[in-house]
FITI-83481 format. One record per residue (C-alpha): x negated, y, z negated; residue in one letter. Coordinates in steps of 0.2 Angstrom, whole numbers, plus 5000, padded with zeros to 4 digits. Layout:
! FITI-83481
u,v,w,res
X,Y,Z,A;
...
***
This chain:
! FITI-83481
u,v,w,res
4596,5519,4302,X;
4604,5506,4315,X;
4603,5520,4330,X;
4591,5523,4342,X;
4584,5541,4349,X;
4587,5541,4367,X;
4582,5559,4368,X;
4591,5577,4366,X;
4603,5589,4376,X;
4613,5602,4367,X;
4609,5590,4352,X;
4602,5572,4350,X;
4609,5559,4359,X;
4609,5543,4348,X;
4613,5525,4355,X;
4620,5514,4342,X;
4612,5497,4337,X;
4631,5490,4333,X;
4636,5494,4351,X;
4619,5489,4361,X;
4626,5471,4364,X;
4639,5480,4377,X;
4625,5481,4391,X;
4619,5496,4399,X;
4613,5504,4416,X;
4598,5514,4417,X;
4595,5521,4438,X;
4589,5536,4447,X;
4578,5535,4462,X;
4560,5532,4461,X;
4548,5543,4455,X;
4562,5551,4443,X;
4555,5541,4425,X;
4567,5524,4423,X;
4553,5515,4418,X;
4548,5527,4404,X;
4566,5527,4398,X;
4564,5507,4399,X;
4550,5507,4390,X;
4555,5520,4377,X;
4572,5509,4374,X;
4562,5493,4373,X;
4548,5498,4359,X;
4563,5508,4350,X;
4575,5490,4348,X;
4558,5480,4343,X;
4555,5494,4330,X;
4569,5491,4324,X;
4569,5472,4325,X;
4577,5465,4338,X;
4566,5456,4352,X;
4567,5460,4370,X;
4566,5453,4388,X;
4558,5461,4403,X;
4557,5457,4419,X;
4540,5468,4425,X;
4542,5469,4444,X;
4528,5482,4447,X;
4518,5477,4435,X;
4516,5493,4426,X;
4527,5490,4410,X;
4512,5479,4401,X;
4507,5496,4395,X;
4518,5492,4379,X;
4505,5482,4373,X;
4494,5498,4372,X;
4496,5512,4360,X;
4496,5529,4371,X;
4483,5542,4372,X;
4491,5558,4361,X;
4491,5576,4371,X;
4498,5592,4371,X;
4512,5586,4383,X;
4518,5573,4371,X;
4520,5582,4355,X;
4527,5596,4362,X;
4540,5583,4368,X;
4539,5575,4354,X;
4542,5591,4343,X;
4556,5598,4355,X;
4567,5581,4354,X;
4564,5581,4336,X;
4559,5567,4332,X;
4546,5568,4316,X;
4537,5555,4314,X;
4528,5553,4333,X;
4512,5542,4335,X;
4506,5532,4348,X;
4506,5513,4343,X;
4507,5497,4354,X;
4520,5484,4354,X;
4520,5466,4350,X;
4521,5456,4366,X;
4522,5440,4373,X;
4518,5439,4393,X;
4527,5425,4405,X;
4520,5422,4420,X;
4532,5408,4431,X;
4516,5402,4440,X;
4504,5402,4424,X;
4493,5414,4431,X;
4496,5433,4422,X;
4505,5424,4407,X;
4513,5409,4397,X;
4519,5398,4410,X;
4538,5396,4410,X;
4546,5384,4415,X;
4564,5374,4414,X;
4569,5356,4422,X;
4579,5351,4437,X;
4593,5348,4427,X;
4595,5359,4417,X;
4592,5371,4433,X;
4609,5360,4440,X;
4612,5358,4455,X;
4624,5378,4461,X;
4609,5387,4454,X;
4596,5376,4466,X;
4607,5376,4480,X;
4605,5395,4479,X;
4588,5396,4476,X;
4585,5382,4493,X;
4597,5392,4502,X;
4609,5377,4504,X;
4627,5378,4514,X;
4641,5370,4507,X;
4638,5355,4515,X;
4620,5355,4509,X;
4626,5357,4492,X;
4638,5344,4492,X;
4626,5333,4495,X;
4615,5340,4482,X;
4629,5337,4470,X;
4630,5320,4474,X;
4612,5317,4472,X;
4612,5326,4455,X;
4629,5314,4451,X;
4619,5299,4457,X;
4602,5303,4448,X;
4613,5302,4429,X;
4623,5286,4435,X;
4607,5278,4437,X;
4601,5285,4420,X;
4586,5294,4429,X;
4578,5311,4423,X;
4575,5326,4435,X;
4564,5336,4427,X;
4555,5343,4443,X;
4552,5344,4461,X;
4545,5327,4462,X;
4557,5319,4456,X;
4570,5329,4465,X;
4560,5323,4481,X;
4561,5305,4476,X;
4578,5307,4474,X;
4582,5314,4491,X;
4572,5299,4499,X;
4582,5286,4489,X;
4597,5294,4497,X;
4589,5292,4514,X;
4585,5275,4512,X;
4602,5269,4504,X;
4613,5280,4515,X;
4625,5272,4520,X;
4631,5263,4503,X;
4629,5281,4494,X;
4640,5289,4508,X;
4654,5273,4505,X;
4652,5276,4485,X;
4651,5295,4485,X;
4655,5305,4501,X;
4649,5305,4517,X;
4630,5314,4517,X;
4622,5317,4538,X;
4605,5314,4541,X;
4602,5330,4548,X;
4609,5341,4533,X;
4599,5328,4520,X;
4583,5334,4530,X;
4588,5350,4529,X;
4588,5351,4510,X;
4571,5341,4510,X;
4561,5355,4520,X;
4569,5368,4509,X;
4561,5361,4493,X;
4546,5358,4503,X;
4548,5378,4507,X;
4554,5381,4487,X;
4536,5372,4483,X;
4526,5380,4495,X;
4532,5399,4486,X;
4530,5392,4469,X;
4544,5384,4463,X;
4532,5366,4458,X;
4526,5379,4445,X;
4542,5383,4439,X;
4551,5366,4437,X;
4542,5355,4423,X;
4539,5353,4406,X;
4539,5360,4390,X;
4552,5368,4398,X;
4557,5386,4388,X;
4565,5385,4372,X;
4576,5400,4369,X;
4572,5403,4351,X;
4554,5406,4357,X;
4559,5424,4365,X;
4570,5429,4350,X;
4554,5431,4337,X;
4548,5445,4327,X;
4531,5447,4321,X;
4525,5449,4302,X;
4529,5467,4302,X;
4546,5461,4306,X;
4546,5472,4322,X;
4553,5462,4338,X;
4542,5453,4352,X;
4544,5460,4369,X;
4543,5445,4379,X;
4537,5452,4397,X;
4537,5443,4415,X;
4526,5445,4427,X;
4536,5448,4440,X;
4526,5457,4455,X;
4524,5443,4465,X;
4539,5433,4459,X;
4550,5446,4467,X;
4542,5441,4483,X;
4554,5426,4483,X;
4570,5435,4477,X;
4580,5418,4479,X;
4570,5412,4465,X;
4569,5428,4456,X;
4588,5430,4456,X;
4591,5412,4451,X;
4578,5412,4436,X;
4588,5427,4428,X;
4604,5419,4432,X;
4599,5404,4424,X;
4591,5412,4409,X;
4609,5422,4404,X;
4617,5405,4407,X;
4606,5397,4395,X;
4607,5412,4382,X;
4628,5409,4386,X;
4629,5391,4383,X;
4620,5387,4369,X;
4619,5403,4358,X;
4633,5404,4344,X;
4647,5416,4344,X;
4640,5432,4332,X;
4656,5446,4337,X;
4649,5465,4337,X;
4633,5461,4324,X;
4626,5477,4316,X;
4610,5476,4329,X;
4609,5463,4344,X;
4599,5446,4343,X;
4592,5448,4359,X;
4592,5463,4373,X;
4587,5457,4391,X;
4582,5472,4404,X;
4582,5466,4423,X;
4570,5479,4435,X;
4576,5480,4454,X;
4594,5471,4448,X;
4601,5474,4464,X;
4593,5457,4468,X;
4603,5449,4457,X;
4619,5451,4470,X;
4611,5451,4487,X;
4617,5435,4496,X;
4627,5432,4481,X;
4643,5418,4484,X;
4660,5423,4479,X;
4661,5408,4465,X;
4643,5414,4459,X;
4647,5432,4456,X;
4661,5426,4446,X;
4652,5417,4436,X;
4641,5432,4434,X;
4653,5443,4427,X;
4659,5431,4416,X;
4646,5429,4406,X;
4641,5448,4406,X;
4659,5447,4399,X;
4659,5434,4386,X;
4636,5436,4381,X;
4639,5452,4372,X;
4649,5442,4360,X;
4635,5432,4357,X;
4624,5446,4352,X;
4615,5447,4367,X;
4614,5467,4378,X;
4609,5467,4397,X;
4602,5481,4405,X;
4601,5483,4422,X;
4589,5494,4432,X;
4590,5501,4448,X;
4589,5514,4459,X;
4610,5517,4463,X;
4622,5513,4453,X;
4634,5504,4464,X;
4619,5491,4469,X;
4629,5483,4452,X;
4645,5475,4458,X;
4660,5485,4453,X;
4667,5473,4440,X;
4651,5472,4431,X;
4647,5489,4432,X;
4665,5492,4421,X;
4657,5482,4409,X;
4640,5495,4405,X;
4646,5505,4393,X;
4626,5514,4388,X;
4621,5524,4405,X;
4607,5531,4408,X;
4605,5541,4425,X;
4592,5549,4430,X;
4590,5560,4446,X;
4599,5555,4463,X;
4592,5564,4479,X;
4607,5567,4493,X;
4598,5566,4507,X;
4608,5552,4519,X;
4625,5548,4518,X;
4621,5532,4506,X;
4613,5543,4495,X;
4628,5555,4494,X;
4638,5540,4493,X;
4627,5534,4478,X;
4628,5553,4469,X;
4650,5552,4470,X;
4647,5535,4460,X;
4637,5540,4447,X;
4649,5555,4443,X;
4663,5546,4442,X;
4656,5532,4430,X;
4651,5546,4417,X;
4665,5552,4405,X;
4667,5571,4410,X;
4660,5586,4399,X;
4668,5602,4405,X;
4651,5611,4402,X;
4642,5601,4417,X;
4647,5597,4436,X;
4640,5581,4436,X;
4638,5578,4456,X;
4628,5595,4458,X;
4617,5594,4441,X;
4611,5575,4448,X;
4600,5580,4463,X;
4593,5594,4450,X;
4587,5584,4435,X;
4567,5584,4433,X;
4555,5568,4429,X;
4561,5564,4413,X;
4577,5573,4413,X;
4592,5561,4413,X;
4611,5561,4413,X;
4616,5550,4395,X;
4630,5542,4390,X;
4630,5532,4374,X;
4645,5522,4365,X;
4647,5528,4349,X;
4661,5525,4334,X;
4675,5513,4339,X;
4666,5509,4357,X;
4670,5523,4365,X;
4659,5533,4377,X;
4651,5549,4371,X;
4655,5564,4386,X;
4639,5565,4398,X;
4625,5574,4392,X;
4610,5581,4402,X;
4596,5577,4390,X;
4574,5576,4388,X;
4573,5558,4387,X;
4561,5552,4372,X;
4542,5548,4376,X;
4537,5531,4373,X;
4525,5529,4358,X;
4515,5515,4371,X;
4503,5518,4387,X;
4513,5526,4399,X;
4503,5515,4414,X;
4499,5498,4417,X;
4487,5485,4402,X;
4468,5483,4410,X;
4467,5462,4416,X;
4453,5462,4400,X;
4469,5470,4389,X;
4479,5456,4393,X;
4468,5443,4393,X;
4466,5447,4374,X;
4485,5448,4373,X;
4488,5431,4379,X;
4473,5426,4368,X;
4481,5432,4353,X;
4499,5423,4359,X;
4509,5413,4345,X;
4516,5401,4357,X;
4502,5399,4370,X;
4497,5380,4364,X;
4516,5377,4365,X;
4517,5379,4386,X;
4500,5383,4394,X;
4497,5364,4399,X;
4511,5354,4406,X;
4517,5338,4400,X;
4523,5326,4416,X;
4531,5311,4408,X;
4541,5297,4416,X;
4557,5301,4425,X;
4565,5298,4444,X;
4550,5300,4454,X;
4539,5286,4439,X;
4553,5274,4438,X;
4558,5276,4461,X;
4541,5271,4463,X;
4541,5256,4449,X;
4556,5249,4457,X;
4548,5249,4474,X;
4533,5241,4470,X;
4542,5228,4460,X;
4533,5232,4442,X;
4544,5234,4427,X;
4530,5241,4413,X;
4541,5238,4399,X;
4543,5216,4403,X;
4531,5207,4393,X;
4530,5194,4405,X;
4525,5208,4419,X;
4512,5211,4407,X;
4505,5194,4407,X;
4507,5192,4424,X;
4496,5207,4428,X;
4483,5201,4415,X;
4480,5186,4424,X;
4483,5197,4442,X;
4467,5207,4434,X;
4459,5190,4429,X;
4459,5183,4446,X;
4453,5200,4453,X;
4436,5201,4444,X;
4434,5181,4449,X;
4437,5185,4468,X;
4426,5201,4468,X;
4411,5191,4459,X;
4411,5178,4470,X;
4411,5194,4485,X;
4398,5200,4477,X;
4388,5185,4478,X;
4393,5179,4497,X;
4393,5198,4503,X;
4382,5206,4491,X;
4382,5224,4485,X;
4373,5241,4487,X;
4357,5234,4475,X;
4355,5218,4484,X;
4358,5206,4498,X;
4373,5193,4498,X;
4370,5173,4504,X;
4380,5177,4519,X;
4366,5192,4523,X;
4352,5181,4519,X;
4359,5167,4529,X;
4362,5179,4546,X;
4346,5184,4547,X;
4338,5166,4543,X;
4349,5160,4560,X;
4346,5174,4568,X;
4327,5173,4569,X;
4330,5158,4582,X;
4331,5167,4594,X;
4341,5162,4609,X;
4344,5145,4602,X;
4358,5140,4604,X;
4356,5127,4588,X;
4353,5144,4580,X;
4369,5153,4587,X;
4379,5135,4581,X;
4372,5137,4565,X;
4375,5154,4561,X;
4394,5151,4565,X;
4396,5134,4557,X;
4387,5143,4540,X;
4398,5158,4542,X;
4415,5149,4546,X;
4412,5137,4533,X;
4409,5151,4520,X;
4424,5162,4526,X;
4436,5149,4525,X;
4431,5143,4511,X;
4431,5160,4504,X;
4448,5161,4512,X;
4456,5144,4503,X;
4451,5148,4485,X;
***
């Protein structure tokens, strides 16, 4: 069957596989069970084949790796939803961790970050990012790679050294806005972001696998301390649907999605965001479903989703709204006027009633179209309902099919290499370079013999030593003192001449 049991009202509500691509919305303020329902939508689409993405911002969704401990409580769920065949069972899963630390690390390259994206995550003004612009468009003229934040950095200082004939060729850049964009990537390394840019950057296909069983991977990142930076945190995602939208062929309405991508606290996705940004945004939340791709967002209101996008989540999920202040209330008369009306329910009162667990579901079904609202049990997950023991994952990540691909980073040469080449003066790829430094090395291990023999070493005594202490031993002479300076003189320069 290509549906999904999302739980029961007055009858089961179904989500259909065809239609899972269209995005969807799952809120409700904490406490009230979203990330149950995220986890009981993830392990159903990777039961049925399709792998998953999820962003884990309190660190309590690894549980999918685990099968749940049966009760009482679940089956008699189980039972009352009707759904036959329940067991506990884990999940396949892949863990990403940006700083390497709970998971795979993941990582993407300067340049393919490009340079609006960065701009957001430093925190740039559009005169900063002007100039970030014209050191990207300066970096490809000269044929060098940027692939991380060392090479972004030599990039910047090559600016500063030649900038006046950049400004004549490009645009005028200031000294004081160039510095400013230095001490930001300083501040983008300092909160992780050297962890983040490098190689083997991500490869897409490697979070669209299935196991064996055929049952989809649920790739999980670590998150909880990611989202301490939100710049960063928002700019990852947005450069991850970017990358699903640029380079994943057109597939229409396919009869389940390729790939379905779940965003926790997805209201950081639009703080701060730009005008041109948002645009962009909800232009590829537009166009990605064609490419078989459905994003879910998560969070606690519905209107923390910008009003054009929100349009666009046609699978809702709304669990329980309390209407205690005048932003909650505001909050509650959203919801109810996203859902398509059922005349049985008065959608603003029955919000602030719903239990843990209980939700408000909306599903598309035949031709696209939303089913009315339904107050409905959602479905208990099959997995832990609680966070993976550290010793759990570890064995997780042990058993990994891609961990030798990314675990150790691979720095080969690009800006910051071939910058510092040119400002020493050594071209690695001239044969006669080569030579030169061959008879460089030469003349090295001649002048540190013959050190070694007027000087001496740590094991013995040089001639120059031996010599000192022969002239010293006249003592007060000043045929001694004559000596002692004529010798060493004589030595020095001569040392000096060769």
């Amino acid at each position: 069957m290509n549906t999904l049991l999302i739980g029961k009202g007055e009858q089961q509500v179904h989500l259909n596989l065809k239609y899972a691509n269209r995005h969807g919305l799952i809120a409700g303020a904490t406490g009230t069970g979203k990330t149950v329902s995220l986890m009981s939508l993830a392990e159903g689409f990777s039961r049925q084949g399709v792998p998953v993405f999820i962003t884990d911002v309190k660190g309590d969704i690894s549980g999918l790796a685990m099968a749940g401990t049966p009760s009482e409580k679940l089956l008699k769920r189980a039972a009352q939803i009707g759904i036959e065949d329940y067991h506990n069972e884990a999940n396949p899963l892949v863990l990403w961790d940006l700083a390497g630390v709970q998971g795979h690390p993941l990582r993407t390259t300067i340049s393919e970050m490009g340079p609006t994206l960065l701009s957001r995550i430093l925190e740039l003004n559009d005169t900063q990012s002007g100039i970030l612009d014209i050191v990207f468009q300066l970096a490809d003229d000269q044929g060098l790679l940027l692939l991380d934040l060392d090479d972004l950095r030599a990039m910047l200082a090559l600016v500063a050294e030649e900038r006046k004939e950049v400004s004549a060729k490009y645009g005028l850049i200031s000294a004081q806005s160039l510095a400013a964009i230095q001490r930001s990537v300083l501040g983008l390394e300092r909160d992780g972001g050297k962890d983040f840019f490098g190689e083997p950057a991500l490869q897409l296909e490697d979070l669209m696998r299935t196991n064996l069983q055929g049952r989809g991977i649920i790739n999980l990142l670590a998150a909880n301390k990611l989202i301490l930076t939100p710049r960063l945190y928002s700019s990852f995602l947005l450069w991850l649907l970017s990358e699903l939208f640029e380079n994943l062929p057109e597939v229409g309405d396919p009869e389940k999605p390729k790939l379905v991508f779940f965003i926790d606290e997805a209201h950081l996705l639009f703080e701060g965001c730009p005008p041109s940004l948002l645009k962009r945004v909800e232009q590829i939340m537009r166009l990605i479903r064609s490419k078989g791709v459905g994003v879910y967002f998560c969070s606690q209101f519905p209107d923390d989703v910008p009003g054009e996008i929100l349009g666009q989540l046609g699978n809702r999920i709304q669990h329980a709204l309390r209407a205690y202040t005048p932003r909650d209330q505001k909050a509650v008369k959203t919801a109810a006027e996203t859902f398509v009306p059922n005349p049985k329910l008065v959608v603003s009162e029955v919000i602030s009633q719903l239990g843990v667990g209980e939700a408000l579901v909306s599903m598309l079904a035949d031709k696209g179209v939303p089913t009315m609202v339904e107050r409905a049990l959602i479905a208990p997950p099959r997995c832990r309902m609680g966070p993976a023991t550290g010793e759990e994952l570890y064995q997780v990540r042990a058993q990994s099919p891609i961990g030798g691909k990314y675990d150790h980073s691979i720095n080969r040469e690009s800006a910051y290499e071939l910058l510092n080449q040119r400002r020493t003066g050594v071209a690695t790829s001239n044969p006669t370079s080569t030579a030169n430094d061959g008879q460089t090395s030469q003349k090295a291990e001649e002048q540190g013999w013959f050190s070694e023999l007027i000087f001496g070493n740590k094991r013995r005594q040089g001639l120059a030593e031996t010599l000192s202490k022969q002239a010293a031993r006249t003592v007060g002479s000043q045929l001694g003192k004559q000596i002692l300076r004529g010798i060493l003189g004589g030595m020095l320069g001569k040392s000096s001449r060769r």
